[in-house]
N, C-alpha and C positions, 0 to 999 in steps of 0.2 A: 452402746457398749456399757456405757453406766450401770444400767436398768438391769442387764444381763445381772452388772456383780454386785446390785444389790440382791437381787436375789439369790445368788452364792453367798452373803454373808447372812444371810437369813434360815438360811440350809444348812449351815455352819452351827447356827445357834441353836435349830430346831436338833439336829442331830444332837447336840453336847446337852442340850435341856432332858433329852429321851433316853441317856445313857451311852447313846450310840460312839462311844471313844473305839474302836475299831481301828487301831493304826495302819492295818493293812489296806482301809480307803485313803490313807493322806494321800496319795497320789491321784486321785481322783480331785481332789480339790486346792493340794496345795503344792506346788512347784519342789524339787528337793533342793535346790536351795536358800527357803523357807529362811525365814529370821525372825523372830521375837522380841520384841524389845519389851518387857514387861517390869512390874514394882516388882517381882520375884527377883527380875535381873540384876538387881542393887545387890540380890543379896550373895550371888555368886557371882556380881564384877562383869558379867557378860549378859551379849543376848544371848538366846536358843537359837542354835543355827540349825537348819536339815532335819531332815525327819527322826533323829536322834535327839534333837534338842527339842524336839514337841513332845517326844516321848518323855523326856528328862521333865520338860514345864508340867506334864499332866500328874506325876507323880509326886514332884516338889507340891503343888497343890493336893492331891490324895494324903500325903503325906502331916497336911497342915490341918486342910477341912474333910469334914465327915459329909460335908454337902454343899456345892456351889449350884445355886443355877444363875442364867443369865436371863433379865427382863426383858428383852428389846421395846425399850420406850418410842425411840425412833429411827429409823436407818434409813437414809437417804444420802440420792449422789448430788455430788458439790460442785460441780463440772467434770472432770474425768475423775475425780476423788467420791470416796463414797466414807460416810461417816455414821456410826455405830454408837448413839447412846443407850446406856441399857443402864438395869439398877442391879446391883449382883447382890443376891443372899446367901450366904455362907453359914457355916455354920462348925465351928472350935471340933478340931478330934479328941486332942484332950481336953478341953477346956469346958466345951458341950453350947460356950459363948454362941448366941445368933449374933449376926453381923446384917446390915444393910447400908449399902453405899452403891454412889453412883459410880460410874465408868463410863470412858467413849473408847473407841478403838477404830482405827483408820487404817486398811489395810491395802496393801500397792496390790495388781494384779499385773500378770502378762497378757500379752495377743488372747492366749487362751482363755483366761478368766479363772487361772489357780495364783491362787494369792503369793506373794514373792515375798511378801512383808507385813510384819503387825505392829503396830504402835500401840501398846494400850497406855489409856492416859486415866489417873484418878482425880486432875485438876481438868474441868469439862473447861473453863476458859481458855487453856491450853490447847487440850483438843479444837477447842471452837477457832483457833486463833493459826494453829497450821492447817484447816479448810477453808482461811478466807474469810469468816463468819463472823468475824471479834477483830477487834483490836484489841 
């Protein structure tokens, strides 16, 4: 089962890398109701819940950068967990700033392998530290 949803998180990243945001697939991969917990979420006080709050995350990001992509350095499953480090480059709309920083993200899945849940963490000892991996 792991294996399965590492490669749904992989499918996830190859689609967002290719432009592929199509909100009329989120059902295809992620459950509706989906939750986000992201450093975006500090800044409206909440996650993104349901396929309304992914919409909301894509845009609060379109809205900042003129260009995200996601590196996946590593993704692999951690026992029924599956853990997502990648390096993200971004890139300022107004500002025109390039940005590179690392990222993990650790996402729940159901029976079916559509994600219930995202954690994205910008402190990878953290990440490393709710799969087990760290103290």
């Amino acid at each position: 089962m792991s294996q399965e949803n590492v490669e749904a998180v992989r499918t996830l990243l190859e689609r967002w890398n290719s432009g592929d945001r199509d909100t009329r697939r989120l059902p295809e991969h992620l459950d509706p109701a989906i939750r986000l917990e992201s450093p975006l979420s500090s800044v409206s006080g909440e996650p993104y819940q349901g396929y309304a709050g992914i919409e909301r995350w894509m845009r609060d990001l379109d809205e900042q950068f003129a260009e995200w992509t996601i590196s996946a350095d590593d993704i692999r499953a951690v026992g029924e967990k599956v853990i997502a480090i990648s390096t993200i480059t971004a890139r300022g709309r107004s500002s025109g700033v390039t940005l590179e920083f690392a990222s993990a993200s650790i996402p729940d899945f159901a029976a079916d392998h559509r994600v219930t849940r995202i954690h994205i963490y910008l402190d990878l000892q953290e990440a490393l530290k709710a799969v087990g991996l760290a103290e």
